[in-house]
N, C-alpha and C positions, 0 to 999 in steps of 0.2 A: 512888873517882873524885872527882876533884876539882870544889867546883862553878863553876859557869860565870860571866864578870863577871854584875854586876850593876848593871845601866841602868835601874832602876827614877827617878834622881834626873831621869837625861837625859828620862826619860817623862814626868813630872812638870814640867818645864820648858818642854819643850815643846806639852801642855796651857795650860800659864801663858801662853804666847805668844798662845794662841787667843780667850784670857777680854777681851782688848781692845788696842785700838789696832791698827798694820800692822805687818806685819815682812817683809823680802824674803828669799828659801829661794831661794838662788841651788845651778844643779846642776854638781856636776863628777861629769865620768866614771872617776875613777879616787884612787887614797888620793893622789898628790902632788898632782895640781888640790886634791882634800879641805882637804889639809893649810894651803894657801896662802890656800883661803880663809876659812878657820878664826884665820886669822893677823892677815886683817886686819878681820877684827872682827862678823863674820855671827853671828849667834845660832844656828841652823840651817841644815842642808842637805838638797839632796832629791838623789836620784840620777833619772840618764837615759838611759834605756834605748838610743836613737839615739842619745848617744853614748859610750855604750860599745860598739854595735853598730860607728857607725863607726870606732873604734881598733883594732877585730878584722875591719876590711874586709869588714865586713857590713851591710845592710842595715834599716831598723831593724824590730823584731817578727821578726829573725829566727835568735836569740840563744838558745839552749835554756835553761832552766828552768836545769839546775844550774849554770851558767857564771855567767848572772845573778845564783844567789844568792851563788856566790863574792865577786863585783862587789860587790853590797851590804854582805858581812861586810866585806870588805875596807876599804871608806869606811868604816863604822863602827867598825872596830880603829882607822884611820887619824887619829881626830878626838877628842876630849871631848865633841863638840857630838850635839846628839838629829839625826837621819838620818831622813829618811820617802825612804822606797820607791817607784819609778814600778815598777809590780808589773804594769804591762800589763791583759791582761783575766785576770790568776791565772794564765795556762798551763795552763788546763782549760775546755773549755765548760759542762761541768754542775758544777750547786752544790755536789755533793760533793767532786768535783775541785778547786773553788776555795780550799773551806773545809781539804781537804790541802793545799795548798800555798802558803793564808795562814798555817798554824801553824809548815812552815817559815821562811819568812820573818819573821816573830814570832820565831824561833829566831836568827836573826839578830844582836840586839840594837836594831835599829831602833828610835825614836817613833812611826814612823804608816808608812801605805801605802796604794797608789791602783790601786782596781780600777775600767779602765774598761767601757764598753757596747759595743767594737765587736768584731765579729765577726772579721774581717781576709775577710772574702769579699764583691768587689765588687759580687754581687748582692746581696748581702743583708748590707749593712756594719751594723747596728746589729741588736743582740738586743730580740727583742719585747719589748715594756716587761715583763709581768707576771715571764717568765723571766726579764730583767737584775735585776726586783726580788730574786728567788727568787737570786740570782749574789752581791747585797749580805747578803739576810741570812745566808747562810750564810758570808762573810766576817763577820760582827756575829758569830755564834754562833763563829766559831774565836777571834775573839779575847777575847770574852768568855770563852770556856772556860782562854786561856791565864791569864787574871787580870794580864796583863801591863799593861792601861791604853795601849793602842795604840792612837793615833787611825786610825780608817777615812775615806779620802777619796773619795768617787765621783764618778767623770766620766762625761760624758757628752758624745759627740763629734761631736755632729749637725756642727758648724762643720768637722770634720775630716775627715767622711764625705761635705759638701755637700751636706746631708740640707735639701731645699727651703722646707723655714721653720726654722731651725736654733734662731732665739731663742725661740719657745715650744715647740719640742720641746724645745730642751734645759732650760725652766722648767718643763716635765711632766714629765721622766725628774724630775731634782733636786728638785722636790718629794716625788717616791714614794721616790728613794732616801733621802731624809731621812727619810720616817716607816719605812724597812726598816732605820734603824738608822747610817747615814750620820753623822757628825762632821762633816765638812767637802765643800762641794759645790764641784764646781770642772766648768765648760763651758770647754775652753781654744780659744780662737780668737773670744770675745767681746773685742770691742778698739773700739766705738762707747762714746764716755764716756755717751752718754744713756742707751744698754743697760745699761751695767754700773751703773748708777745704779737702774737699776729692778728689774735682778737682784738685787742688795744688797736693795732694801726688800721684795721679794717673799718673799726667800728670808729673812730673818731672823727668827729669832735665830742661826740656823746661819751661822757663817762661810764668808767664799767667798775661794778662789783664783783666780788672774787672771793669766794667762801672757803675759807681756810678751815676745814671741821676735823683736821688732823696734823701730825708734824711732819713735813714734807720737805725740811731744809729749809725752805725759802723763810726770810726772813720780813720784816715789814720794809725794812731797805730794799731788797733783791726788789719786791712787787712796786716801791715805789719805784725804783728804776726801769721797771718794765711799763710803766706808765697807767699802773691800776691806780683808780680816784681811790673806791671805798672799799675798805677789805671785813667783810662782815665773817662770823664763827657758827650762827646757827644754833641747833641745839647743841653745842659741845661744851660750852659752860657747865650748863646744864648736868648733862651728862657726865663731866668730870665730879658734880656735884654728888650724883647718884653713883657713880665709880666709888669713891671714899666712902658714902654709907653703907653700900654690898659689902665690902670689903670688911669694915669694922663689924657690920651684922652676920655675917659670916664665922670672922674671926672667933665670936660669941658660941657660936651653934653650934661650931663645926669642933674648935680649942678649946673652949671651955676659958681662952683667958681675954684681956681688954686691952692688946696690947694693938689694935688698931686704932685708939687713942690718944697713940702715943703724937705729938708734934700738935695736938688741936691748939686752932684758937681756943685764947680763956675766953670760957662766961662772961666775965666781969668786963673784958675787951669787947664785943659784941653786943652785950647791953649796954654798957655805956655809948658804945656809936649812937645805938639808934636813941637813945634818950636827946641826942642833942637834935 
């Protein structure tokens, strides 16, 4: 049998990314978004789940496990660039489970991956802290065992679950999933510049992620100043994707003219990309 690439350099690089300064992990859902944005000049990419849920006319989290990992191998063949993983909550509630299907995903060829704390059941949207700890380290221990050098990212979703004080809940999970072996800490739906000011100094030396999924003033400057490592988008790419085609398919049904058309990339520009 033949062996498998080797992505150890992409691992490596994007560790390097982590050691200092900002960088933005914009997500596409699929290997052409991948490609295009690789093209013009990102250092890495992250994948998302929502949207590639929505391109399969599904809803997000509701995506099975092996479809996913396809998704993920697939941006990764698709690119040069290190790839981390939106891995959801592992596709398993217990740590066992997690830590199977973090070494899939390790298998992959990925840089890193992000297991979060929410349960998907609206009575009880967040996993008890000590079991979400019990959830990270045994993500720490698969990919430890891989020897691959895969950073672990862990979220914690108070802000997405409307969990009643979201900003020191989510600075009590992120502190425990840091000493369970966390790399990288990321609360996504922190978007208060004084917050994320105090989440940086609280939470360091571990770097934090910061999900920009709207315009909120701040720029990639303001956040590197405030001392965020990675600033990732989530489904918004996405979503701005599906924005333009409502809109022109609209235009269609509702006007009767094509003048949501108007400013497209040419064919000929878009075929010719991916031809090379």
């Amino acid at each position: 049998m033949m062996p498998g690439p080797d992505y150890s350099a992409r691992r490596a690089a994007f560790r390097k990314l982590h050691e200092s300064g900002c960088f933005v992990i914009p997500n596409p859902w699929d290997a052409g978004s991948a490609r295009y944005l690789q093209r013009i000049g990102f250092k890495a990419l992250a994948t998302t789940s929502a949207g590639f849920a929505f391109s399969l006319g599904l809803t997000d989290a509701a995506v099975p496990r092996d479809a996913m990992l396809r998704n993920i191998a697939g941006i990764v063949a698709a690119v040069d660039l290190p790839v981390n993983a939106d891995f959801e909550s592992g596709y398993a509630r217990e740590p066992e489970g997690v830590a199977a299907n973090v070494r899939l995903c390790v298998d992959t060829g990925v840089a890193g991956l992000s297991i979060e704390d929410a349960t998907g059941d609206p009575a009880n949207p967040l996993f008890e802290l000590p079991f979400a700890v019990e959830r990270i380290r045994a993500a720490r221990a698969a990919i430890d065992a891989s020897a691959s050098g895969v950073l672990l990212t862990a979220r914690a979703e108070c802000y997405l679950v409307n969990h009643p004080d979201p900003f020191r809940e989510s600075l009590r999970r992120l502190h425990a999933y840091a000493q369970a072996g966390a790399d990288v800490l990321y609360a996504p739906g922190l978007i208060e510049r004084g917050d994320i000011q105090t989440f940086v100094a609280e939470l360091n030396p571990k770097p934090v992620n910061l999900l920009m999924s709207r315009n909120t003033g701040l720029t990639v400057a303001d956040l590197a100043e405030l001392g965020v490592r990675r600033i990732s988008v989530g489904s918004s790419l996405s979503r701005a994707a599906w924005t333009a085609f409502m809109r022109a398919a609209e235009t269609i049904a509702k006007e009767g003219n094509f003048s949501g058309f108007d400013g497209l990339a040419a064919y000929a520009e878009i075929n010719e990309f991916f031809r090379r």
